[in-house]
C-alpha positions as CSV (number, residue, x, y, z in Angstrom):
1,X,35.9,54.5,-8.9
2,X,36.0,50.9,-9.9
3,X,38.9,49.1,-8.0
4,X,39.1,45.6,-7.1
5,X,36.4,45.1,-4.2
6,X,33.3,42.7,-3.7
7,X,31.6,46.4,-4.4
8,X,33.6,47.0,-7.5
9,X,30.2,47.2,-9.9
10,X,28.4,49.3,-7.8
11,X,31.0,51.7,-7.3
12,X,31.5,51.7,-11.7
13,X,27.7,52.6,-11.4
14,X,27.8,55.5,-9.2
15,X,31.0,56.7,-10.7
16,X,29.4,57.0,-14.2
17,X,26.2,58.8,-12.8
18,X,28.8,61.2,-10.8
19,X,30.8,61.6,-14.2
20,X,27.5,63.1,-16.2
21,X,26.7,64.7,-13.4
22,X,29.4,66.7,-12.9
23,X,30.1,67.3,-17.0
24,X,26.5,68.5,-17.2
25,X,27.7,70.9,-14.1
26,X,30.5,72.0,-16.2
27,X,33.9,70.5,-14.8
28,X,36.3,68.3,-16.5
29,X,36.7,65.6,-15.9
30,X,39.0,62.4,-16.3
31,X,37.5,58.7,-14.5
32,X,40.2,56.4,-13.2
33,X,39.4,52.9,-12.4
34,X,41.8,52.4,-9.9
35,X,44.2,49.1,-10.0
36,X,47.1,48.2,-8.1
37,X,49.0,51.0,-9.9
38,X,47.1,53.5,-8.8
39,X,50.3,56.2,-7.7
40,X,50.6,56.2,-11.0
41,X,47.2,56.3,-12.7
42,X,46.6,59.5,-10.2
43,X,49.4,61.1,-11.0
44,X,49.1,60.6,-14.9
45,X,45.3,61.8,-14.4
46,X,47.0,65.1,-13.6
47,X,43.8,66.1,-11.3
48,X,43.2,69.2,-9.3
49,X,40.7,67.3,-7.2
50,X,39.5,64.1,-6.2
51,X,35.9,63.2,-6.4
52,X,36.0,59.5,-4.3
53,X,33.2,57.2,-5.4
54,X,35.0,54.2,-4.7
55,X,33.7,52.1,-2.3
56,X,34.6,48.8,-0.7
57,X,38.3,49.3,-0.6
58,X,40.7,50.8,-1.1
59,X,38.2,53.7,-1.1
60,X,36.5,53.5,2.1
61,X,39.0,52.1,4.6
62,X,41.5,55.3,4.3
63,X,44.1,54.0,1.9
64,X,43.3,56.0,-1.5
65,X,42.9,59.2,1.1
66,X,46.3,58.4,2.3
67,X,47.9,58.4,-0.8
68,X,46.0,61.6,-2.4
69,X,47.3,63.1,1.1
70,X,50.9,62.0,0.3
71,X,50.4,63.9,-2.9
72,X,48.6,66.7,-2.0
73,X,45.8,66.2,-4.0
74,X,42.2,67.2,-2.4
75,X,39.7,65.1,-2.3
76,X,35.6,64.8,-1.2
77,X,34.4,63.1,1.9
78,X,36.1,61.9,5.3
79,X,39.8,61.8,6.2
80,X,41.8,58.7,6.8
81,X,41.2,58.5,10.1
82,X,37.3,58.2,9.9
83,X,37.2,56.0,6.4
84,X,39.7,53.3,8.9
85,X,36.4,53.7,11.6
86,X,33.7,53.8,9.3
87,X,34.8,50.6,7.1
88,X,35.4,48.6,10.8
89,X,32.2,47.3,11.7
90,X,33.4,46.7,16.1
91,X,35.2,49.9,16.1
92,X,32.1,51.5,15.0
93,X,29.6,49.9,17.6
94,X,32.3,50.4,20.2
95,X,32.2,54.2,19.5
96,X,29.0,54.6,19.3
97,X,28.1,52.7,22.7
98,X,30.7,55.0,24.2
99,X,28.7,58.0,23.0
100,X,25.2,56.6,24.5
101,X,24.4,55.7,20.9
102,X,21.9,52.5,20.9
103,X,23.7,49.5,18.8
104,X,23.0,46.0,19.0
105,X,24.5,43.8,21.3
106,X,27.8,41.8,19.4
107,X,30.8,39.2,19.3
108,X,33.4,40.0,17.3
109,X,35.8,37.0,16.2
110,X,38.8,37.5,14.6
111,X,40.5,34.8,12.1
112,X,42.9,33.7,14.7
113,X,40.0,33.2,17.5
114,X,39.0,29.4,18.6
115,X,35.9,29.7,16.4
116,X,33.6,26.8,18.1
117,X,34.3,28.7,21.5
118,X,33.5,32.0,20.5
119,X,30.3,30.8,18.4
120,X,29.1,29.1,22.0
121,X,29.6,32.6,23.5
122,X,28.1,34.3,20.8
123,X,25.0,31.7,21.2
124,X,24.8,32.4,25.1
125,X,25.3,35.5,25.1
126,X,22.8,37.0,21.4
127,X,20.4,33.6,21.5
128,X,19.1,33.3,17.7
129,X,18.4,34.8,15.9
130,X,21.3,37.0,14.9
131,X,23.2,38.5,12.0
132,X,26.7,37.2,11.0
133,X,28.2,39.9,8.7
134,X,32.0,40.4,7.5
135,X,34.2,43.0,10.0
136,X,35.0,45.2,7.3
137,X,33.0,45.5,4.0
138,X,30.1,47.3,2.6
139,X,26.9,46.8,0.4
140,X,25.3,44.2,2.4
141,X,28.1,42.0,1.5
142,X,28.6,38.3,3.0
143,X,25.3,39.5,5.4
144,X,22.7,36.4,6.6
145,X,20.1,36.2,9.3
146,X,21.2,33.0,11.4
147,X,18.4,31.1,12.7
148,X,20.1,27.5,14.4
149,X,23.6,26.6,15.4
150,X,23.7,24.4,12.4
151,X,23.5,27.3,10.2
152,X,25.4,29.5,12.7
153,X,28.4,27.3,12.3
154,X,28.5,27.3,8.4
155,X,28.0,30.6,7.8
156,X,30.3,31.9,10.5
157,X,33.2,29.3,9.4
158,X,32.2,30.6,5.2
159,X,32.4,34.6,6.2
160,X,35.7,34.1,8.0
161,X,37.4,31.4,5.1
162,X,36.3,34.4,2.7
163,X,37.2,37.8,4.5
164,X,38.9,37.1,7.8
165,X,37.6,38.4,11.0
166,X,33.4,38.9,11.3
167,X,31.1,40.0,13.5
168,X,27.5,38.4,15.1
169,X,24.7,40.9,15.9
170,X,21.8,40.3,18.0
171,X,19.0,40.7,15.3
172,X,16.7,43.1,15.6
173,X,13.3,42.9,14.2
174,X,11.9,46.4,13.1
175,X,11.9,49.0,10.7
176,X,14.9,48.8,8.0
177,X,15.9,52.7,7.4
178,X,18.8,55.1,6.5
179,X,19.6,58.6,7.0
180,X,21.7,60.3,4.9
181,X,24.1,63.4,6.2
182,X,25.1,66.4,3.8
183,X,27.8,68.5,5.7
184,X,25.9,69.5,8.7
185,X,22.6,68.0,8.0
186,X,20.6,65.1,8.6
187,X,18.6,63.9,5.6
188,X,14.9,62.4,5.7
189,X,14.8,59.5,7.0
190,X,14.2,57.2,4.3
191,X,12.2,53.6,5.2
192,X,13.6,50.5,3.5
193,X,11.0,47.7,2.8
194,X,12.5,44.6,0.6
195,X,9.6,43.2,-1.3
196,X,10.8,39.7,-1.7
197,X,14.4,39.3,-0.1
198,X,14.2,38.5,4.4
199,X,16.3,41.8,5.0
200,X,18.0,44.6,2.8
201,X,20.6,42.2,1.2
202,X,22.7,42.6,-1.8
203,X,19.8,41.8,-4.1
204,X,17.1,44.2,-2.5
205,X,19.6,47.1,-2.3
206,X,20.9,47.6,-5.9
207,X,17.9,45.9,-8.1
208,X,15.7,48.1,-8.9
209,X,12.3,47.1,-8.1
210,X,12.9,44.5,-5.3
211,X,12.9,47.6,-2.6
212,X,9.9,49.8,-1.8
213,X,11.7,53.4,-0.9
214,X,9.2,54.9,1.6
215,X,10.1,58.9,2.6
216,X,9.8,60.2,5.1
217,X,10.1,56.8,7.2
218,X,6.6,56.3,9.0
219,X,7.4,57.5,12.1
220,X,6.1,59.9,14.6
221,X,7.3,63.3,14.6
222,X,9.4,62.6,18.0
223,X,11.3,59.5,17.0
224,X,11.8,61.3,13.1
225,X,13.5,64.0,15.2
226,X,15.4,61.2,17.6
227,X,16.7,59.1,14.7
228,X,18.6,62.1,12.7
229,X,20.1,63.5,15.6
230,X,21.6,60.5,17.0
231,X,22.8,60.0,12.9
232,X,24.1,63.3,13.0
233,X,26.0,61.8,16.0
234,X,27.1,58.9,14.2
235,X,28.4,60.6,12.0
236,X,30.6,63.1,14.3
237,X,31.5,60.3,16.7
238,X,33.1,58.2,13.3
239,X,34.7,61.5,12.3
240,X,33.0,61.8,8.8
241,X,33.1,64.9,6.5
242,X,31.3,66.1,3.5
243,X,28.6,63.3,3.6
244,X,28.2,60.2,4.4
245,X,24.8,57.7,5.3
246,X,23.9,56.3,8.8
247,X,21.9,52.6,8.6
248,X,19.6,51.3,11.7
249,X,16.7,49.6,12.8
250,X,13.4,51.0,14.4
251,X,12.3,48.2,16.9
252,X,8.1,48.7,17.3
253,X,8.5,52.5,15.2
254,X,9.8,53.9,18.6
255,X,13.2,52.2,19.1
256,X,16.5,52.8,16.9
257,X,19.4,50.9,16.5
258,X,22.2,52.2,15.0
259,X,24.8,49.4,12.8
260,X,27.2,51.3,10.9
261,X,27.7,54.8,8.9
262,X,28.9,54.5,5.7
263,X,31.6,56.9,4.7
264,X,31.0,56.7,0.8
265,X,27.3,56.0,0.2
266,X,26.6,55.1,-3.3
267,X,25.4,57.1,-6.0
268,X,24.0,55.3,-8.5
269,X,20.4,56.0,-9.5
270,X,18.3,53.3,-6.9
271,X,21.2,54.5,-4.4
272,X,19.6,55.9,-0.9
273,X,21.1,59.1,-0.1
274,X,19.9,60.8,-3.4
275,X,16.6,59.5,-3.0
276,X,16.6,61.8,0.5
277,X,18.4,64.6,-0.8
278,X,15.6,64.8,-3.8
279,X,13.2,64.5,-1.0
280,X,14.0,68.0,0.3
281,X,14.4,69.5,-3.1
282,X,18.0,68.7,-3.9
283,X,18.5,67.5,-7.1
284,X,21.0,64.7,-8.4
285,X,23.6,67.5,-9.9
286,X,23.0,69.4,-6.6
287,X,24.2,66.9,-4.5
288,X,27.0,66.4,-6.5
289,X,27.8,69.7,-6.4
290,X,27.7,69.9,-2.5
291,X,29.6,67.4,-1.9
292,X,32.5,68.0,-4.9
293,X,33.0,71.8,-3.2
294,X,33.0,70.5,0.4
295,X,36.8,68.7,-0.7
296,X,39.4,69.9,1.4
297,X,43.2,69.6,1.2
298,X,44.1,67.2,4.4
């Protein structure tokens, strides 16, 4: 847990709720907060398995699995290959337009790029408004809703100065929800509505009270059952194991469009995918339980 990311408090947050969790399940348990000496903060932890709650990277872009593979070490969720896909943002929507999975119309421009040329493209080709976002983080990080060129070019020129390449999105007004996926299973769909913030930013997602949790999503019966298996496809297409949660939007409650999966949802107590597992009867500890014994030697 911990580490040096722009989701580095989060990730202390859900690592301490994992820690009672699995102490009250009866493992022991040693936390590492990784740092840039991390060979040797695993090895000195002397673990029999890892239990990866560290998101942003280096825990959800395949480097921490690479090492603990190196080492031989187990460990809980996806493999290398998937956490590389599931952290990348364009790789992502490419896979999933390849499947026949719906996902908002992009332009991805990398730090090198001409960046007034490829925001005029970007303009022609979304039309406003649309979402800049950074290629490769999590949490909602470094995410606006652009509404004008003026802001377009500010934002765009800000999110690549601070992480490098990004991506625009054609925005899609609708429903915000999630699904969460538990080894083979597709999670209630739970319905995200921010109180005060324009979309389900930073803020809305990890203070408690600024997001109204609504389970199961108001949907019809037909689109409920729509929604989770394309998820469920997400989440095969990406390559995920163990768990993982799949964010979209409902355009008019009958349309979804899928954005990302996240390979290491958090955990912390306003986090999403517990609120679905509770949903359906699966407790906090249970959860934890599921998804510590579904770790695999790679």
């Amino acid at each position: 847990m911990g580490g040096w990311s722009s989701e580095r408090e989060i990730s202390l947050k859900s690592g301490l709720n994992v820690i009672a969790a699995l102490r009250r399940l009866g493992y022991m348990v040693s936390s590492i907060d990784i740092n840039r000496n991390l060979p040797d903060q695993i090895r000195q932890a002397n673990i029999d398995v890892a239990f990866i709650i560290l998101h942003g990277k280096p825990g959800e872009d395949g480097s921490i699995q690479g090492f603990l593979e190196l080492v031989g070490i187990p460990y809980t969720g996806s493999g290398i290959a998937a956490s590389a896909i599931g952290i990348d943002k364009v790789i992502s929507k490419q896979l999933f337009r390849a499947a026949g999975i719906p996902t908002p119309d992009w332009v991805a421009i990398r730090r090198k790029d001409d960046l007034p040329a490829r925001l005029k493209e970007a303009v022609a080709t979304l039309g406003f408004p649309m979402i800049v976002k950074p290629r490769c983080e999590g949490s909602s990080v470094g995410i606006e809703i652009i509404k004008d060129a003026q802001a377009l070019e500010t934002a765009a020129a800000a999110v690549r100065e601070k992480f490098g390449d990004l991506l625009l999105e054609k925005f899609i007004p609708g429903m915000i929800a999630t699904v969460g996926i538990l080894g083979e299973q597709a999670l209630p769909i739970l319905e995200l509505a921010p109180k005060h913030q324009e979309f389900y930013n930073f803020k809305a997602k990890y203070t408690k009270g600024e997001t109204e949790f609504i389970i199961p999503a108001r949907l019809e019966p037909a689109v409920t059952e729509l929604v989770q298996k394309l998820a469920l496809r997400c989440h095969e297409v990406v390559g995920c194991e163990g768990f993982s949660r799949v964010d979209l939007v409902v355009e008019d409650a009958k349309k979804p469009w899928f954005l990302e999966v996240n390979t290491i949802p958090g955990l912390t107590d306003i986090s999403d995918l517990p609120a679905e597992a509770a949903h359906i009867g699966i407790s906090y500890d249970e959860l934890i339980r599921q998804i510590l014994l579904s770790a695999r030697k790679r």
